[in-house]
N, C-alpha and C positions, 0 to 999 in steps of 0.2 A: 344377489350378485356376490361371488366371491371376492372376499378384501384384497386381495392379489389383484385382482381386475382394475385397470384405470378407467374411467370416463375420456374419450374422445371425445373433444367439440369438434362440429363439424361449421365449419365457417363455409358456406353459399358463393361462388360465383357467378351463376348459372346468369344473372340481370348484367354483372360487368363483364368478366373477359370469355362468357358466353355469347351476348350477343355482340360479342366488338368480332367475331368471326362473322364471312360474306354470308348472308341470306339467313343474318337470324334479328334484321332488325325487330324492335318490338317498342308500341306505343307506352307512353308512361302509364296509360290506364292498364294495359295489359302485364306491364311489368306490376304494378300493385296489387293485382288479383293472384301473380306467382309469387309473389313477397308473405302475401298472408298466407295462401298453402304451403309457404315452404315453412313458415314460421309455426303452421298448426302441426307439422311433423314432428316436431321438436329440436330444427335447427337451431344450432347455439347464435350464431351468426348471418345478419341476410345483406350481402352487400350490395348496395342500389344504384353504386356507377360510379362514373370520373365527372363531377359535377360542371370540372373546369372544361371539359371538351364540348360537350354541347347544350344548348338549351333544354333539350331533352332530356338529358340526365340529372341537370337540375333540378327540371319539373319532377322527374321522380324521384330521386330524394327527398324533396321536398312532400310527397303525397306518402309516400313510403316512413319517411322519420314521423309523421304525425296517424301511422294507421297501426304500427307496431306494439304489442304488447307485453311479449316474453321474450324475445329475442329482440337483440340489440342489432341497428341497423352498423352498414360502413361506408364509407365513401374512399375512393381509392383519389391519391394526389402526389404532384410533385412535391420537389424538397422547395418549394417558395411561396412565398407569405402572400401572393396573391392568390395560389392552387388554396390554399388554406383558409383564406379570408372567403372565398367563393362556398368553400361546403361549409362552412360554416351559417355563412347567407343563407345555406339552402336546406339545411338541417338542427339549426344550433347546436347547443353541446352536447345535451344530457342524451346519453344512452347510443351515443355514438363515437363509433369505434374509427378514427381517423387514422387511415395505411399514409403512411409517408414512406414513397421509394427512394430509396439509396443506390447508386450505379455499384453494384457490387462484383463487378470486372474490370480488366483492364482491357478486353476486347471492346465492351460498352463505353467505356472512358474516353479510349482513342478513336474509334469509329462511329460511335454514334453520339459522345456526345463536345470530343471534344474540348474536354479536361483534364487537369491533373487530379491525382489522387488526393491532393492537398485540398483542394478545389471541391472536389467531392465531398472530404469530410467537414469540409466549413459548413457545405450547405446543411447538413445536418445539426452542427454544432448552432447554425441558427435560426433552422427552420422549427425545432422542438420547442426550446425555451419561447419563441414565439406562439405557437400549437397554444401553447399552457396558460401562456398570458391574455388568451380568447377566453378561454375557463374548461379549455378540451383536456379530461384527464384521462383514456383512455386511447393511448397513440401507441401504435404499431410501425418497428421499421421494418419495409419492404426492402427487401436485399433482391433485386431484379439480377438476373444472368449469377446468381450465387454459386450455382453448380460449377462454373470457372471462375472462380475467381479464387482468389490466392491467401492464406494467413496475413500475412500482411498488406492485405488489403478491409479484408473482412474482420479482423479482430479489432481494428482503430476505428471503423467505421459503426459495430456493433457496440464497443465503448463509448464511442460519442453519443449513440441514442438511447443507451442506460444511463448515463450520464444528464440528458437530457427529456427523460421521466419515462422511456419505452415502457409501454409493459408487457410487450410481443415484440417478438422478433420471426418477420416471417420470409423462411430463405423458400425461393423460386428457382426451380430447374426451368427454368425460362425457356431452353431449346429441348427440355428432353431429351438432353445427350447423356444422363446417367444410369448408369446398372446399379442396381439393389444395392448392392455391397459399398459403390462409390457413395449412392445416396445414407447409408446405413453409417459409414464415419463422418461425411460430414453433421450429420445429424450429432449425433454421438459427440463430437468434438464441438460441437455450438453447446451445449448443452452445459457441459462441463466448464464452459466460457462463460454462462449467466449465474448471476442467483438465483438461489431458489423462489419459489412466486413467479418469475420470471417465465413466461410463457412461448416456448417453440412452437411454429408452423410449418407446414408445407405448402407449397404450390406446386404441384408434378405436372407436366405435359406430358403428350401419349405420343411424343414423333417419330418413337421406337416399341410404341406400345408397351410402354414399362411404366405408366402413371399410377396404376395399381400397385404393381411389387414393388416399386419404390416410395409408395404410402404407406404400404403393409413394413418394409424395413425402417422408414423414419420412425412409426409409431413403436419396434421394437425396440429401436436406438434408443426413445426417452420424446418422443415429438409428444406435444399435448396436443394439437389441435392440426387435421388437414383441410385443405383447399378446395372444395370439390364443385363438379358442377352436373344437373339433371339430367342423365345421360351420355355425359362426358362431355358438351357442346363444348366450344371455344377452340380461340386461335389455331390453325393449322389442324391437327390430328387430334385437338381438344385438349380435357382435362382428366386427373381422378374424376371416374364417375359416383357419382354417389351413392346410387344405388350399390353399385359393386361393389363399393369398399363397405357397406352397412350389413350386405348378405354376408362377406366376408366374416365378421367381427358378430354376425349375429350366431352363425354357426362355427365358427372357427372360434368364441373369445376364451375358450381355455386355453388351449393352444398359443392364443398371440399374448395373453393377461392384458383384454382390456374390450372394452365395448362400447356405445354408444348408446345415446338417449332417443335414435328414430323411432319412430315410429313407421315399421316396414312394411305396414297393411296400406300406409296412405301414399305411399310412393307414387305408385301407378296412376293415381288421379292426379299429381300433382305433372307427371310426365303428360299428362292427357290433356292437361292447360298448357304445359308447353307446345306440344306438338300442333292444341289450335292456334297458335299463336304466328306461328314460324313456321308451320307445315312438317314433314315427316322429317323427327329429330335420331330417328333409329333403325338399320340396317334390319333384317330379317332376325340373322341370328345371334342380334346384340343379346348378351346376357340380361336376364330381369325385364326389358321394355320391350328383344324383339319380339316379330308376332312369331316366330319358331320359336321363342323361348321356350315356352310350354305344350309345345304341336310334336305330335309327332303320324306320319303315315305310313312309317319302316313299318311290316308285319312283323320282324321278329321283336319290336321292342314293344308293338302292341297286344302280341300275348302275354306277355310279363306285366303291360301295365292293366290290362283287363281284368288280372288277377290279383295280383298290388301292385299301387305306384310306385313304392318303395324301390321296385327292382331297376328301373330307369330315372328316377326323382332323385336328385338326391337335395336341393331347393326346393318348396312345396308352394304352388304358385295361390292358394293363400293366401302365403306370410307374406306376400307383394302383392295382394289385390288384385291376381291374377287370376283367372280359371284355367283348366288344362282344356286340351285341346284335340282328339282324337280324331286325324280327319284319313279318309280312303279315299287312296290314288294307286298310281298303278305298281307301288311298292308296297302294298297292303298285303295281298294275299288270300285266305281264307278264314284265318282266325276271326277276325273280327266280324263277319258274314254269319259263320257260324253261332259268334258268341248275341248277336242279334237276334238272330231267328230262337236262338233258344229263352232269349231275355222273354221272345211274344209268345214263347210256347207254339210252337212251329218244329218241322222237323228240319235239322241243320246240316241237310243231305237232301239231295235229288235235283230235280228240274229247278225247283227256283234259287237254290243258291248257286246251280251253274249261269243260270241265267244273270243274275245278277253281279255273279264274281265278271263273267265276260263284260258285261254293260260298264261297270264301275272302278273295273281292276287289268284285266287280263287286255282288252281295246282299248283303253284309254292311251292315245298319243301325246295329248297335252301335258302339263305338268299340275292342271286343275286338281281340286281335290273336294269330295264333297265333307262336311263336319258329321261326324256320329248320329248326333242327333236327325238331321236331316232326314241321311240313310235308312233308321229308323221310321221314320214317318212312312218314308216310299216304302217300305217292307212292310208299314202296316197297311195299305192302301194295298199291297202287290197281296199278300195272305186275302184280304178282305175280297178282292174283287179278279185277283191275280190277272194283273193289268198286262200285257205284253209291252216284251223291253223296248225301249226306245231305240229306234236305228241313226245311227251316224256319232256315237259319241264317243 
């Protein structure tokens, strides 16, 4: 790894403010089995929920803090000594990474919660030194709604929790209302606000779908560590997806000077337990997880890839545990007909590759498509026996 290069930790949401989104609940036993996959990828961090909100979360903290072995678990909580005293119940101290939220707006202050700013930084002023007198020495303050909120909001309140043994400070774009550039100084300007040791994070939301480029600009800004979650799941329009931002940094870490310790080959399995978990966590053409990620049935891009994939690859589905995916439909063409019949030593001209290109390319109304492999089979079966085409397809 080049010395220029930082290590990105990548801290796990995908167990809390992934499934706190409609339609992704998930049992404590199933959150455990994605806690150890995410942890065998090489997550720095695997947070296991809000212990105080339900028995649920509890129970898996609790299964989760005693199954972990290289990564450290978290538990996310309010600024009060009972949010505290509960994940502590339910994970004791060692090796857990205790998020204490701070109202880090004065939109959140007034409308949701209802305080003053004075108000707000007491909680903090006595919710850490409490933390600490449990024997909790790894506490993080959560700056909730950070992206609006104000210096003189955010600077008293980030002193209070240095002050009070922080050793993370993790700001959350809570709505997703920032662009790169907004995200890229505040970053930059927290930064310069801590000591060094002192640890930056991010929380991006996608509600503009800018969770990525405002990860990619925090981590340029000086962020040590982002937010992410398997697929992007969570709140509204989700999160930094994980995946995405690891392909990034795995092909881009010159460019950005910095990289991470994934493991990009185990992705996909680990997405494969979320998705039994929760049912389909990923759109067609999601980058890295969808099923078009690695498909393609354009003919023009299938000549190029039948010759190398390099020419339409430019992620090589591999390095994400993926396979490619070459399927004919009725955007296919003849190329690949062609490139078949000559794979069986067959001629890639006359009666059967008309027949064929009609049956599987040229008639097809559906949007169906059959995979390569398949096609193959019927074309060695069609040479062998030369089967007549099937009518009505």
């Amino acid at each position: 790894m080049d010395s220029e290069q930082r290590r990105i930790s990548i801290f796990d949401s995908t167990l809390r403010d992934g499934e706190q989104a409609p339609g992704n609940a998930m049992s404590p036993e199933q959150k455990l089995r994605l806690a150890l996959a995410i942890e065998a990828i090489g997550v720095t961090t695997v947070e296991a929920g809000f212990p105080s909100s339900s028995d649920s979360d509890f129970h898996a903290t609790q299964l989760i803090s005693k199954a972990l072995t290289t990564a450290k678990f978290a538990t996310l909580n309010r600024a009060t000594r009972s949010d505290i005293t509960r994940a502590a119940e339910a994970g004791g101290v060692h090796n857990h990474q205790l998020q204490i939220m701070a109202t880090g707006s004065d939109v959140h202050l007034r409308h949701k919660r209802g305080i003053s700013r004075s108000e707000a930084i007491g909680e903090i002023a006595d919710s850490f030194p409490f933390a600490r007198s449990l024997g909790f020495t790894d506490i993080t303050l959560g700056l909730e709604d950070a992206s609006r909120g104000t210096d003189d909001l955010l600077r008293p309140l980030i002193d209070a929790g240095l002050e009070g043994g922080a050793a993370t400070v993790a700001l959350a774009d809570t709505t997703g209302c920032l662009v790169p550039a907004e995200m890229g100084d505040l970053v930059a300007k927290v930064v310069s606000w801590v000591p060094a040791g002192i640890t930056v994070s991010v929380h991006c939301h996608n509600d503009l779908g800018l969770a990525l480029p405002n990860a990619l600009a925090a981590i340029e800004a000086g962020a040590h560590e982002v937010q992410t979650t398997v697929a992007g799941i969570g709140e509204r329009a989700g999160n930094t997806a994980m995946e995405e931002l690891t392909a990034v940094l795995a092909y881009k870490s010159g460019q950005i000077g910095a990289t991470t310790s994934i493991d990009t080959a185990g992705l996909y399995q680990v997405f494969q337990l979320l998705d039994a978990a929760i049912g389909p966590a990923a759109i067609r053409h999601k980058p890295i997880f969808g099923d078009n990620a690695f498909a393609t049935q354009a003919g023009i891009h299938q000549a190029g890839l039948l010759r190398n994939p390099v020419t339409y690859e430019f992620a090589e589905p591999e390095r994400f545990g993926r396979q490619r995916a070459i399927l004919v439909g009725r955007h296919s063409g003849r190329n690949v007909l062609r490139y078949l019949l000559e794979q069986l030593g067959a001629t890639a001209n006359g009666e059967l590759l008309d027949e064929v290109y009609r049956e599987y390319v040229a008639d097809r109304v559906s949007g169906d498509c059959v995979e390569i492999g398949v096609l193959r089979q019927i074309l060695t079966d069609r040479i062998a026996g030369h089967v007549p085409a099937r009518a009505g397809s």
